[in-house]
C-alpha positions, -999 to 999 in steps of 0.1 A, spaced: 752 -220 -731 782 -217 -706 787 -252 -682 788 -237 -645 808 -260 -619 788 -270 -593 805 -255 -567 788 -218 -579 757 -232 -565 751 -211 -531 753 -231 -498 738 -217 -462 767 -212 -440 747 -234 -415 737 -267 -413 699 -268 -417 682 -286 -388 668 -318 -393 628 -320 -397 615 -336 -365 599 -370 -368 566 -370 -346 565 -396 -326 539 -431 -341 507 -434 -330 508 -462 -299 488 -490 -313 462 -507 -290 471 -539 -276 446 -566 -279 427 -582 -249 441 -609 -233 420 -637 -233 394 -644 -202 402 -672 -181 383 -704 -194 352 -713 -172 349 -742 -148 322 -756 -170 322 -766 -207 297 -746 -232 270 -775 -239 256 -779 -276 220 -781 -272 223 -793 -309 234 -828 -306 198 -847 -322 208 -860 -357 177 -839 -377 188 -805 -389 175 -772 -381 151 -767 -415 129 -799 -406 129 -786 -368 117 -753 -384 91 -768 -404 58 -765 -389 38 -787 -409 59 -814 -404 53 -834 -366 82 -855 -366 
């Protein structure tokens, strides 16, 4: 087998164009948060027994 140089491989006269890149995908910005509220959320959950014995209906405590 006979070495070629590589200058016998063929080469277009013309530079090829570059392949356009499409342009990303905007991402979606995330909400801005609301304006906090005059008021303070409340817990209605401030008595010391838990939520199974309050669930209990047997028990009349």
């Amino acid at each position: 087998m006979r070495y070629q140089p590589l200058t016998s491989i063929p080469v277009s006269p013309e530079p090829n164009d570059p392949i356009p890149v499409p342009d990303p995908r905007p991402r979606p910005h995330p909400l801005p948060d609301p304006p906090p509220d005059d008021e303070p959320i409340k817990l209605s959950h401030r008595r010391r027994r838990s939520a199974r014995i309050r669930a209990c209906p047997l028990c009349a405590c």
